[in-house]
C-alpha positions as CSV (number, residue, x, y, z in Angstrom):
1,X,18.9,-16.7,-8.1
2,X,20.0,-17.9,-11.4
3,X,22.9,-15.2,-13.2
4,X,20.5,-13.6,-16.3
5,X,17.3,-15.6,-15.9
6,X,15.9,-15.2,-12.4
7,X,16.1,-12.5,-10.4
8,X,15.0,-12.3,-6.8
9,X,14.4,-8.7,-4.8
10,X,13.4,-8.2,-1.2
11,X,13.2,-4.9,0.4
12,X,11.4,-4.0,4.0
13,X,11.6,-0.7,6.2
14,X,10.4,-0.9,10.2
15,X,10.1,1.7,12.3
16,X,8.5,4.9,13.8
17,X,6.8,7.6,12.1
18,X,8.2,5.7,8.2
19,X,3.8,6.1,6.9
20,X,5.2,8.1,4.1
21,X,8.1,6.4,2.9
22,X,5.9,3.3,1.5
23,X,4.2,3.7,-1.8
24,X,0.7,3.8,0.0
25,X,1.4,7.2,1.6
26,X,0.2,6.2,5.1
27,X,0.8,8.6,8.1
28,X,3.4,9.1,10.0
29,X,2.0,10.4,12.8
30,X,-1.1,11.2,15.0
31,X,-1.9,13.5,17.7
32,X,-2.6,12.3,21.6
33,X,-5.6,13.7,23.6
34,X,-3.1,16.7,25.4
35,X,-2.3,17.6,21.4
36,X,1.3,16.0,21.4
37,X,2.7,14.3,18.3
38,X,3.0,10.6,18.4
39,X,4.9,8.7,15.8
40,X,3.1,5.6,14.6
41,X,4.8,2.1,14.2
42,X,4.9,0.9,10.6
43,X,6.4,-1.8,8.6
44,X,7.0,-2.1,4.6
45,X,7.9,-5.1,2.6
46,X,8.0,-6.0,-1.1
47,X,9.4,-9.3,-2.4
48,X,9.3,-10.4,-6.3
49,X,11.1,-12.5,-8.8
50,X,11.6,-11.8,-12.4
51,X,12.3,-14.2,-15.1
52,X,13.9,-13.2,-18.2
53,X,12.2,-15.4,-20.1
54,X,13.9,-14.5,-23.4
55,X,16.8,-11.7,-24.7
56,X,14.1,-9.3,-25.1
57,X,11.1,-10.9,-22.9
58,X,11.1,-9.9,-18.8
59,X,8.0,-11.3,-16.9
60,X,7.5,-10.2,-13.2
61,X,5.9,-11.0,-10.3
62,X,5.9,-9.1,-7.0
63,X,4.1,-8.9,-3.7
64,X,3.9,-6.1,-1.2
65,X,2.4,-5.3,1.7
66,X,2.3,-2.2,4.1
67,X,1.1,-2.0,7.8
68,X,0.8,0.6,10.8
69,X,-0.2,-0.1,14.8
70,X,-2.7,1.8,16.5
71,X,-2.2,4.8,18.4
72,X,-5.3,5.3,20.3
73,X,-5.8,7.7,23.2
74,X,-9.1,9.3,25.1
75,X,-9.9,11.8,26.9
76,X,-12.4,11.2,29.3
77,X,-14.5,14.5,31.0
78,X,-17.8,15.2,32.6
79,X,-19.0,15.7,28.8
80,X,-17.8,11.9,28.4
81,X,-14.9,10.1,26.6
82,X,-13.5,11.9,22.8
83,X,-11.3,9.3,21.2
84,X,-7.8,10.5,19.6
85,X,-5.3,9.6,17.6
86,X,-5.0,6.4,14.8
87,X,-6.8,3.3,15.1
88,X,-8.8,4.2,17.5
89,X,-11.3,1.6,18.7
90,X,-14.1,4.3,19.4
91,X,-14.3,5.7,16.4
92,X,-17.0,5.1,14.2
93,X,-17.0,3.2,11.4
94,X,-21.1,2.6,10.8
95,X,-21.1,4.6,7.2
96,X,-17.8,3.0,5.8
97,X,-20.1,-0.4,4.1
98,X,-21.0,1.7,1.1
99,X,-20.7,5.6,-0.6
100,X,-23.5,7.6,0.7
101,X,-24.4,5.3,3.7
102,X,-25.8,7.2,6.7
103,X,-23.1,7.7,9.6
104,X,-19.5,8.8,9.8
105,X,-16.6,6.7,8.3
106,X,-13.5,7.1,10.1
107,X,-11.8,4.3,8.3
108,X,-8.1,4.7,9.3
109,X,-6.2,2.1,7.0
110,X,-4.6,-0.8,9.2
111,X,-2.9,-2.6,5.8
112,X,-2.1,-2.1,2.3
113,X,-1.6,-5.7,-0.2
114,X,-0.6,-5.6,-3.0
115,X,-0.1,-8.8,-5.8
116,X,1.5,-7.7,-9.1
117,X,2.5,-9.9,-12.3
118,X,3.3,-8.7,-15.6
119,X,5.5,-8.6,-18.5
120,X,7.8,-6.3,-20.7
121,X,8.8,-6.8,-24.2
122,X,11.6,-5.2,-26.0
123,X,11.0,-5.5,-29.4
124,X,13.3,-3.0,-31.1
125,X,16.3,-1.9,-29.6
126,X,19.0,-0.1,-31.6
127,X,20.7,2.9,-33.3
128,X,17.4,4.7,-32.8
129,X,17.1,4.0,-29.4
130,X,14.6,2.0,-27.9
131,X,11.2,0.7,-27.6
132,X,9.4,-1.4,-25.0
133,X,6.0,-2.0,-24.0
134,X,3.9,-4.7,-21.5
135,X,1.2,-5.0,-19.6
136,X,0.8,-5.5,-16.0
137,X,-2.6,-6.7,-13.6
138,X,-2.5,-6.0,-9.7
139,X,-4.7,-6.9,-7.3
140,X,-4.8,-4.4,-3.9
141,X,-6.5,-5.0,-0.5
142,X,-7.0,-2.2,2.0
143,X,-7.8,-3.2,5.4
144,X,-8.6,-0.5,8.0
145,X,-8.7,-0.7,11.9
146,X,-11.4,-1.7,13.6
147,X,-13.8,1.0,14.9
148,X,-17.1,1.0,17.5
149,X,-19.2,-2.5,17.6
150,X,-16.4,-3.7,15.6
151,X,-16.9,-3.0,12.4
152,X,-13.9,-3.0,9.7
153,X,-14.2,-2.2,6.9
154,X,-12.4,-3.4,3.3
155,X,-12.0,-2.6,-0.1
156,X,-10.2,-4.2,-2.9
157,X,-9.6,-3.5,-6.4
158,X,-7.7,-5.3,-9.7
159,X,-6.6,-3.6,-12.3
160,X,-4.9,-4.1,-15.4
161,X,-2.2,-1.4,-17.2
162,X,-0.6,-1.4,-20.3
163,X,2.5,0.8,-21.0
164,X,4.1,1.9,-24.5
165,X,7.7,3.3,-23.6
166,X,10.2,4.8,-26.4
167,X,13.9,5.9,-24.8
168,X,15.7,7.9,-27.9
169,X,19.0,6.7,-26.6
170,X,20.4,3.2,-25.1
């Protein structure tokens, strides 16, 4: 945006059967009630800015966010109806509120989120190489499908990371 002190990058992927090329590691593809392979729809997108706030001083903050349809099939028989596939509506998701709750937990993830910022600092950078280090605090929301009596469940976590990094040559 501005030449050496703001940088803007945008990147998205759409398509079938693309779960594993986002960082998440969603799935690419489920399976149909006759046992055929079904690609599921996806999208990807990250957008961030960094500033370089100083020669050796690079703060960041980016925003992602990964998402896949539903591909939900039944089979319906005298024995009654088996739900297949991703997403599917009839599956359970009564013991996803909490670890050890009683029922099953199906939980197939709907959407990733992710909210980055951080910093790097370069304080020595020279004959002897390099050194840099930062610290960086994300925020991540998981949102899955919906599943019987609608329940859909959620989970979120921050965290913070620091990072000490020595390259021996420039």
């Amino acid at each position: 945006i501005v030449p050496k002190l703001l940088d803007f990058q945008l990147s998205g992927l759409a398509g079938k059967g693309i779960g594993r090329y986002g960082t998440s590691g969603l799935p690419d593809v489920t399976f149909d009630q006759a046992g055929n392979i079904r690609p599921i729809k996806a999208f990807h997108a990250l957008a961030g800015l960094t500033l370089h706030a100083m020669p050796k001083l690079d703060i960041y903050v980016f925003g992602g966010k990964e998402r896949e349809r539903a591909e939900a099939f039944k089979l319906v028989s005298s024995a009654g109806v088996t739900p297949y596939g991703y997403g599917n509506p009839l599956y359970s998701n009564s013991g996803c509120q909490y670890e050890g709750a009683p029922g099953s937990c199906v939980g197939n993830t709907r959407e990733i989120a992710q909210l980055t910022t951080g910093f790097w600092h370069r304080p020595y950078s020279g004959a002897y190489g390099r050194f840099q280090w930062g610290v960086q605090y994300s925020y991540t929301e998981r949102k899955a499908f919906p599943g019987a009596a609608g329940i859909a469940p959620t989970a979120n976590d921050s965290m913070v990371f620091t990072s000490f990094r020595y390259y021996p040559f420039n």
